[in-house]
C-alpha positions, 0 to 999 in steps of 0.5 A: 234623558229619561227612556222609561219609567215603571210604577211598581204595586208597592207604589216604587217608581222605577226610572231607566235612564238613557245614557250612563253620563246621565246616571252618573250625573244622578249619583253625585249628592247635589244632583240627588238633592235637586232631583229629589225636592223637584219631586212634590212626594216623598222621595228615595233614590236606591241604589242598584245591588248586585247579589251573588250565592256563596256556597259551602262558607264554614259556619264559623265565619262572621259574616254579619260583622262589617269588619268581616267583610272589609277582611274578605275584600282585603283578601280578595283584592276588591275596593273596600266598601265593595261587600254591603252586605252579607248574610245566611240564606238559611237562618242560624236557628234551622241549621242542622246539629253539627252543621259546617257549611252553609250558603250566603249570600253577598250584596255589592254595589259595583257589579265588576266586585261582584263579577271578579268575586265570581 
């Protein structure tokens, strides 16, 4: 069930599998686990993220908090949990005096979140 592999030079492995059935067989917890101690190295299975550039959002938005973005999931009528995570492109300390907007970005787990949001 495995199409291809890739080593990455951080010593990451990537695993492309050859049917959806078959990665959604790897995301089930008990099948994680019996993947993960077949493997004699220390292993971590990531999840694929899915980010978009927000731009113009005002400054004042808390976009760091949790409760923030469970806020702008309700708004936008997308699944809670949906948003991971979110951040500033450009670091609060290098913003310019008096600055009002700013680009974010946004992380999801599920890539038609990702795409209604676009």
């Amino acid at each position: 069930q495995i199409k291809a592999t890739t080593h990455l030079r951080n010593g990451g492995l990537i695993v492309e599998l050859t049917t959806a059935e078959a990665a959604n067989w790897l995301c089930t917890p008990e099948n994680r686990l019996k993947v993960t101690g077949a493997l004699e190295s220390p292993v971590y299975i990531k999840e694929r993220r899915f980010t978009i550039i927000v731009p113009f959002l005002p400054v004042t938005f808390g976009i760091e908090d949790a409760e923030w973005c469970r806020a702008a999931e309700e708004e936008n009528s997308l699944p809670i949990g949906s948003i991971e995570a979110a951040g500033w492109i450009k670091p609060r300390i290098r913003r310019s005096l008096g600055q009002k907007v700013a680009h974010t970005l946004f992380h999801f787990a599920d890539p038609k979140a990702a795409n209604t949001t676009l």
